[in-house]
N, C-alpha and C positions, 0 to 999 in steps of 0.2 A: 334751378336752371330753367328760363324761359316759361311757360306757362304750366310745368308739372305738380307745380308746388300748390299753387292756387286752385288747378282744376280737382285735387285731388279728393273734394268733398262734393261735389258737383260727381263728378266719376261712381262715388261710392253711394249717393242715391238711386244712380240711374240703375246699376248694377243694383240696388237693394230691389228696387220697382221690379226689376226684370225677374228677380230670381221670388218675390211676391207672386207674379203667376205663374214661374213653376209650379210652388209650393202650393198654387191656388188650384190649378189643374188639379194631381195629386188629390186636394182634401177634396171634392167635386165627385172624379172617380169614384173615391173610395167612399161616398157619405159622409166624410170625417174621419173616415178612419188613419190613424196612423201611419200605419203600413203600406197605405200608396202615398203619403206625403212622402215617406224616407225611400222607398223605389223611385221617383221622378226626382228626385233629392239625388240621389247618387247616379241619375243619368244624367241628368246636367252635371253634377260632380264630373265622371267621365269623359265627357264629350267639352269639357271646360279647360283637361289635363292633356286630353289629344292638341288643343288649338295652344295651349304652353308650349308641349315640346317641339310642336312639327311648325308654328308659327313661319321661322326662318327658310322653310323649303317648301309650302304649300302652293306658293303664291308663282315661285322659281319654275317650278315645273310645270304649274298652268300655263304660265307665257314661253316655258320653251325655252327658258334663255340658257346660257351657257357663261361661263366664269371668261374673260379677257384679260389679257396682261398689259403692263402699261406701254408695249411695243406697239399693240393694236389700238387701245385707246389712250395716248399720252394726254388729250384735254380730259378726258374724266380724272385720272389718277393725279393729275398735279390740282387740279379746282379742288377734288376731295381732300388729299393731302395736306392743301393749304387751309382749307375751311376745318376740318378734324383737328390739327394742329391747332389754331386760333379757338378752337373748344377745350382743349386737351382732353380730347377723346382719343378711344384708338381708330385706325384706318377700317372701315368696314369693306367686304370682299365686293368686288366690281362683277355685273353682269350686263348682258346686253343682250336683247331678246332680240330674235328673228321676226318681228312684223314692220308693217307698214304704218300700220297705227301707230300716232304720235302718244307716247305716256312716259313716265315712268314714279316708280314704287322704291317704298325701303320694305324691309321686312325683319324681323329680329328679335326676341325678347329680351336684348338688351347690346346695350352699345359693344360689348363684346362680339356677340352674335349676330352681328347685326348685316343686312345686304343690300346696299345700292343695286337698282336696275335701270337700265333706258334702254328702248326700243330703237329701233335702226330709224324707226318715221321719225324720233323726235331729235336723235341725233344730226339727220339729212335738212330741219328744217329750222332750229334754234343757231343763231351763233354762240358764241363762247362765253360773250356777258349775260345773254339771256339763260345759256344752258345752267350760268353757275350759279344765278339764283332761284333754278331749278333743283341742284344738289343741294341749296343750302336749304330750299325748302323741306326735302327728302332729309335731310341730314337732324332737322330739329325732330320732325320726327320720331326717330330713333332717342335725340337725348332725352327730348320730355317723355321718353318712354311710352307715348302712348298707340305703338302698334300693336303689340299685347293688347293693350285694352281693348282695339278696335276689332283686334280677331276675337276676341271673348267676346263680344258682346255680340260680334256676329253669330258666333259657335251657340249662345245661347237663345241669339233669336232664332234659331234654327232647329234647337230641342224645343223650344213651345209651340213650334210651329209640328212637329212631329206630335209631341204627347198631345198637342189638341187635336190631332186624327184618330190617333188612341183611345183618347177618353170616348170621342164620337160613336166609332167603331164597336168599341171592345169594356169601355169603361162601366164598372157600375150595375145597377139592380134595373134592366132596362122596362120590367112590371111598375116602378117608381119614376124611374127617368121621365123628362120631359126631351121631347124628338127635337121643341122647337131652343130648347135651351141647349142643347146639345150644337143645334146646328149654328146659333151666334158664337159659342165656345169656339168652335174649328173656324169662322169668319173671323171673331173680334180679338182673337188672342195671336194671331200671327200680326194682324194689322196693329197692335197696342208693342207689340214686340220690335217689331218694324220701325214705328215712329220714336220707341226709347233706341236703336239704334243710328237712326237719322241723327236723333238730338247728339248722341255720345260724336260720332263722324265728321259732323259738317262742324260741331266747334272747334274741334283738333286741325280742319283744314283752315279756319281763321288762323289761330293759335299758330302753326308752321309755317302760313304767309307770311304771321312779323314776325315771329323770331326770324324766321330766314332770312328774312331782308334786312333784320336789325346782323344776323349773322355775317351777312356776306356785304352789307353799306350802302346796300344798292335796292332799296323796293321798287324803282323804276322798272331795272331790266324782268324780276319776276313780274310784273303786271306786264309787260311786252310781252314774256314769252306767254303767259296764260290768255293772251290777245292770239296768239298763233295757235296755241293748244285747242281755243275752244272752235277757230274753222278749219283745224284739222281731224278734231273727233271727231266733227260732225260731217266732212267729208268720207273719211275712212274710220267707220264704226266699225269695233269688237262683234264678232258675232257672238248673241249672249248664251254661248254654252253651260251648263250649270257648274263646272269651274271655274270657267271667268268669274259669271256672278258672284259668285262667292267668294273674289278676292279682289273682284273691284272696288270695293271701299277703299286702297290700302292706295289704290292711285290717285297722281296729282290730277289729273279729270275725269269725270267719266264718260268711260269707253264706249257707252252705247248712245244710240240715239234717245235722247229726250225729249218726247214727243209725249201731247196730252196728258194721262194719268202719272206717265213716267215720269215728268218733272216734279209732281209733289211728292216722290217715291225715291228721291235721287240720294246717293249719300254724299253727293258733294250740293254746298254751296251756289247760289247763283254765280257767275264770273262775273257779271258788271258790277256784283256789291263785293268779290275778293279782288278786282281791280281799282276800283273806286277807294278802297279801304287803304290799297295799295302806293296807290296817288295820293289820299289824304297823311298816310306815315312818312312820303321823302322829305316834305318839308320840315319834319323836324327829326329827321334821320342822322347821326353823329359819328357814322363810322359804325369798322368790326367791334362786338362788344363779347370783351375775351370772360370765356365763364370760369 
């Protein structure tokens, strides 16, 4: 289905890399020893099994939203409906967040468990063409599976980003240690983690451009609405509270201002290259292609 198949050796490097400097942390601390490779081994273990099970409701109650029935949102439930069915997937549970802020997000670790959201901004500013290859973007998503990945890979850039305050702090024989080797560890290990999660991120939001637009026939209307998304982020930004941030990946733009440093730190894509890509796919675009 769509790009799962193909990304799936590309995915298991990145994750190999990442959990490399867990494990690298860990021998560092310890001198080599053992015994703090398998303690930072099983806290990223931990903190990898938290971002499994709660994946589907982390994201839900950062933005606040609340579950809708199809009386309240009739165009989200028939667009999904329609687009789920032409997968033969099952229907995932509808939410709609109380901001202003134009976005929205699936979440899920699997097409079963899966949950649409859209924000009331993006509802108020997209029409019906544009919003449904919004959901079909949301919607591959969830089939190529890869929001799991994207919460794990954040879950673990975020334990090396801890253990290398640790090691700093608390790690190791500090009569042996070196201060300055310590102190690039806490810099170079969050930044190395960072940019394996950029990599994992921003090619998953190519990857859900086409398939969606191959899903729903139409890669015009998603390049329109990503036309409106990106002068609506930038008019009405997310304030970046450390729950946002941590499930902004999982949206179709991002939420905050991207300004200076913040754009080479983005987990999304440029939009004039996921528009352009966009534009370059309708010309030989064939219709819904039923999986």
């Amino acid at each position: 289905m769509g790009h799962q198949h193909f990304n799936g050796l590309k995915t298991a490097a990145l994750f190999g890399v990442m959990w490399a400097v867990v494990l690298g942390i860990g021998w560092l601390v310890g001198g080599g020893s053992a015994r703090y490779v398998l303690l930072f081994a099983g806290i990223g273990l931990v903190m990898t099994a938290v971002s499994f099970w709660k994946s589907d409701t982390i994201a839900i109650k950062a933005m606040r939203a609340r579950p809708v029935s199809e009386a309240e949102q009739p165009a989200m439930y028939r667009i999904v409906r329609e687009l789920s069915t032409a997968a033969r997937q099952p229907m995932p549970r509808l939410y709609v967040s109380p901001t202003a802020a134009p976005n929205a997000f699936a979440t899920g670790r699997s097409p079963a468990k899966a949950a649409v959201c859209c924000t009331e901004g993006i509802l108020a500013i997209l029409d019906e063409r544009e919003l449904r290859g919004v959901l079909g973007h949301e919607l591959m998503h969830v089939y190529n599976r890869d929001i799991l990945t994207s919460s794990v890979a954040a879950a673990i850039a975020g334990v090396i980003t801890s253990l290398a305050q640790i090691a700093f702090w608390f790690g190791g024989d500090r009569d042996r240690g070196n201060p300055l080797g310590g102190l690039l560890l806490v810099i170079l290990a969050p930044i190395a983690a960072t940019i394996i999660q950029l990599g994992i991120s921003r090619t998953r939001e190519f990857d859900a451009d086409e398939d969606g637009a191959r899903l729903t026939g139409d890669p015009l209307a998603l390049a329109s609405a990503l036309r409106k998304l990106e002068s609506g982020t930038r008019s009405r930004p997310l304030p970046q509270d450390r729950e946002l941030v941590d499930v902004s990946h999982l949206m179709i733009a991002n939420p905050f201002k991207a300004e200076g440093m913040a754009k080479l730190f983005s987990t999304h894509p440029p939009m004039a290259e996921r528009i352009a890509r966009l534009e370059a796919q309708a010309g030989g675009q064939g219709g819904i292609t039923r999986y």
